[in-house]
N, C-alpha and C positions, 0 to 999 in steps of 0.2 A: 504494500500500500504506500506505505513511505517513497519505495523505487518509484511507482507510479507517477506520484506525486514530483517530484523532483525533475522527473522527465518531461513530464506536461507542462510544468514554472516553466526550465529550462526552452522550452520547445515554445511558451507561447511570448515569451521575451524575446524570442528570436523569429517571430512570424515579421512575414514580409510585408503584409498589409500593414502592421502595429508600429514595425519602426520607419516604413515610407512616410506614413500620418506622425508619426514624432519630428524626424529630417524634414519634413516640409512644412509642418504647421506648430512646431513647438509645442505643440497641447494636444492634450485629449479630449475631444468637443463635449464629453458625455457629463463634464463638470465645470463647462464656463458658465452656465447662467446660474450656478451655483456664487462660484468665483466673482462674477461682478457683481452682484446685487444683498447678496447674504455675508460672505466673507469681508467684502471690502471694507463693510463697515466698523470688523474688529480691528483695533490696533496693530500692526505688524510684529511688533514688542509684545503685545500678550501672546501672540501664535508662537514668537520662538521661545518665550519660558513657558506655554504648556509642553513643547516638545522635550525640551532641554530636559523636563522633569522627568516625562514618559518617560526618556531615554537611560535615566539614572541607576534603575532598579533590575535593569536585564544583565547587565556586567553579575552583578552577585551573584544570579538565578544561574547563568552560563557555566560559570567557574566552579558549582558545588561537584564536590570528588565524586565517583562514578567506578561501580564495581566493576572489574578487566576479568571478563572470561570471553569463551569463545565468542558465545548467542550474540554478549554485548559488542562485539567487534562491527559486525554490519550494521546495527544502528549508528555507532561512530562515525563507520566510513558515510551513510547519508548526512548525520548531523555535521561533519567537515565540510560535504558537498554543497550542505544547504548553505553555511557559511560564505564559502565561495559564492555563491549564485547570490547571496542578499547582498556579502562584499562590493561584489559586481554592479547590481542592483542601484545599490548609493553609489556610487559614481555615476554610472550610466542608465537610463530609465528604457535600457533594450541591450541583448547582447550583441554585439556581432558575431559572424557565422562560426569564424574559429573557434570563438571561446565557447558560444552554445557545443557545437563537435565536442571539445574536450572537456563539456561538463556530461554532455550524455554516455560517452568514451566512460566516463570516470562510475559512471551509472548503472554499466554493464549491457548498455543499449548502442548499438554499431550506429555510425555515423552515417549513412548513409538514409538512414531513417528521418533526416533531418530534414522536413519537406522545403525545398528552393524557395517558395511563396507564402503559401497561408498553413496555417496549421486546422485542421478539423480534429476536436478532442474524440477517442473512442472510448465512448462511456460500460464497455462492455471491461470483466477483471479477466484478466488470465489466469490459469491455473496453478502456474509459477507464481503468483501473488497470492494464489488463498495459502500454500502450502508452504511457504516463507513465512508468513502471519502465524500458521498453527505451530510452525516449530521454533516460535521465538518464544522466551521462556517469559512469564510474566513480570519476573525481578527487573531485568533489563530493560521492559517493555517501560516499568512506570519510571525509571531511574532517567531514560531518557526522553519520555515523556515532557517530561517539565522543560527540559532544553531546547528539545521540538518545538512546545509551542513557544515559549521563549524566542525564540529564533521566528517562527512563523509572526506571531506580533510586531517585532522588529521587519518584518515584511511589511505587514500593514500599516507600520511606522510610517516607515522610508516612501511607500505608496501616497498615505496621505499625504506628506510634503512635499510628494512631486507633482501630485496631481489635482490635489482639493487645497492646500492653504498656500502653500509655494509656488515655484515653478519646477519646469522636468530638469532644470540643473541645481535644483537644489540639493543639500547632500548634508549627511552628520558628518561632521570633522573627524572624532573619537568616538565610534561606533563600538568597539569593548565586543565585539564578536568574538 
């Protein structure tokens, strides 16, 4: 599920329709009349000390020590990937092709899977995903649980500043990922 997941971020940050509409229009239409009419009238200074504060509590959450055995190994290897991909994320509000390649490379999903143009999600799970799920041990499940979603909010973070109070170059300086 996780793999899933990382594949599809990865895959829909690197769709070709998502970042032509970024290179050419700097925004994403879906939250300007949000942006001019609602937002504008908050201060700019209260938008970056709500963030600043969101942003304070994930460093602690990220850092708590994490038991090392096998099962837990592959959650790691996502929770690094996801890493990467949010890392990427705040800098840039789309990947480019190489980096999307060697995020999904790193995923265990071939590169060539990486559609030229648009991406269409398949909502359908593969087998290889229920039976990865069933043989992950529950200890490791909720240990990295918390850093998942930890990491997945810091998605939602970095989203909202790029796209609802920001703009698509805005970024956290000291992200503590």
């Amino acid at each position: 599920m996780m793999k899933k997941l990382l594949c599809d971020l990865t895959m829909g940050l690197s769709d070709g329709l998502y970042t032509t509409k970024l290179q050419q229009h700097q925004k994403l239409f879906l939250y300007e009349d949000i942006k001019s009419t609602c937002i504008s009238m908050i201060p700019k200074d209260f938008i970056t000390q709500i963030f600043s504060e969101a942003s304070l509590g994930f460093s602690e959450i990220l850092n708590v020590g994490q038991p090392n055995d096998l099962v837990h190994a592959k959650f790691k290897e996502y929770n690094d990937l996801f890493k990467m991909i949010i890392e990427s994320f705040n800098e840039s509000p789309y990947l480019d092709h190489n980096k999307a390649t060697d995020y999904l490379i790193l995923c265990g999903r071939e590169s060539q899977d990486l559609p030229p143009l648009h991406f269409f999600p398949n909502i359908t799970r593969t087998i290889s995903d229920a039976n990865a799920i069933s043989d992950t041990s529950d200890i490791a499940m909720k240990c990295d649980k918390t850093s998942f979603q930890a990491r997945l909010r810091w998605f939602a973070l970095i989203f909202e500043l790029k796209f609802i109070f920001g703009s698509i170059r805005a970024k956290f300086i000291d992200s503590n990922l």
